[in-house]
C-alpha positions in Angstrom: 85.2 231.8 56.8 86.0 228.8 54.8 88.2 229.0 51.9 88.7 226.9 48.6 91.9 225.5 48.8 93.7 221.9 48.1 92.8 218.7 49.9 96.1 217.2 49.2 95.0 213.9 50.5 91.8 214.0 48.4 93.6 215.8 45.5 90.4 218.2 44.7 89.9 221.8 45.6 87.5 221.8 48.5 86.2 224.4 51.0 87.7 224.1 54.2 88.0 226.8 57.6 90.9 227.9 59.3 90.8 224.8 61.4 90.7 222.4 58.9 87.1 221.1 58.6 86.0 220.3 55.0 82.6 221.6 54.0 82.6 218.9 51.4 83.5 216.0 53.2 81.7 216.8 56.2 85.1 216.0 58.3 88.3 217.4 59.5 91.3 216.9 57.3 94.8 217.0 57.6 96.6 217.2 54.8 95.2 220.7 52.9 97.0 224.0 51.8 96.3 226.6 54.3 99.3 229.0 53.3 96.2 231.4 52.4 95.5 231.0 56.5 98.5 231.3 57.2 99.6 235.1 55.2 96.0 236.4 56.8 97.4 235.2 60.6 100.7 237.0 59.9 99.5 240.1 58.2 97.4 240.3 61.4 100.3 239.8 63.5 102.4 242.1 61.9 99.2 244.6 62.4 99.2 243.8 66.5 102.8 244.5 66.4 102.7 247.7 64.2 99.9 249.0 66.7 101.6 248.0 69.8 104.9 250.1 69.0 102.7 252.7 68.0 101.5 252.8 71.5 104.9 252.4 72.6 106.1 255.3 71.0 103.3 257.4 72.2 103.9 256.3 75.4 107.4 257.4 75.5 106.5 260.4 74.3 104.0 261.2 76.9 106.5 260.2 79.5 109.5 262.2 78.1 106.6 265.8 78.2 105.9 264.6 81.2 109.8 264.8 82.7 110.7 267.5 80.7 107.6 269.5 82.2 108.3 268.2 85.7 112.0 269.6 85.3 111.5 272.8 83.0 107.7 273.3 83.1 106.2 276.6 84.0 106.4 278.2 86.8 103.4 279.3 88.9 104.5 282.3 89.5 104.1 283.1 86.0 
């Protein structure tokens, strides 16, 4: 979703994507200030990771019930 942000080579706010296309121009440009696409990418990142130790952690947890049940589970006699 484009966002209004600095052409620095045209020295006007203009909407421009994550990719650099310029609504207003028509073209791609290079010279623009896409910190704002940057801080979404890394707070998304940061997300990923958060959820992927998550996982991790349940993961180990499973596996440590799983030993611990293997070595001091219940019995069947029981």
């Amino acid at each position: 979703m484009p966002k209004h942000v600095m052409n620095y080579q045209s020295g006007e706010y203009e909407w421009i994507d994550e990719n650099g296309y310029s609504l207003d121009q028509g073209c791609f440009v290079f010279n623009w200030d896409d910190s704002e696409y940057q801080r979404e990418e890394e707070e998304r990142r940061r997300r990923w990771e958060d959820d992927e130790e998550e996982n991790d952690d349940e993961q180990e947890e499973h596996r440590r019930f799983f030993l611990w049940s293997m070595l001091f589970g219940a019995d069947d006699d029981q």
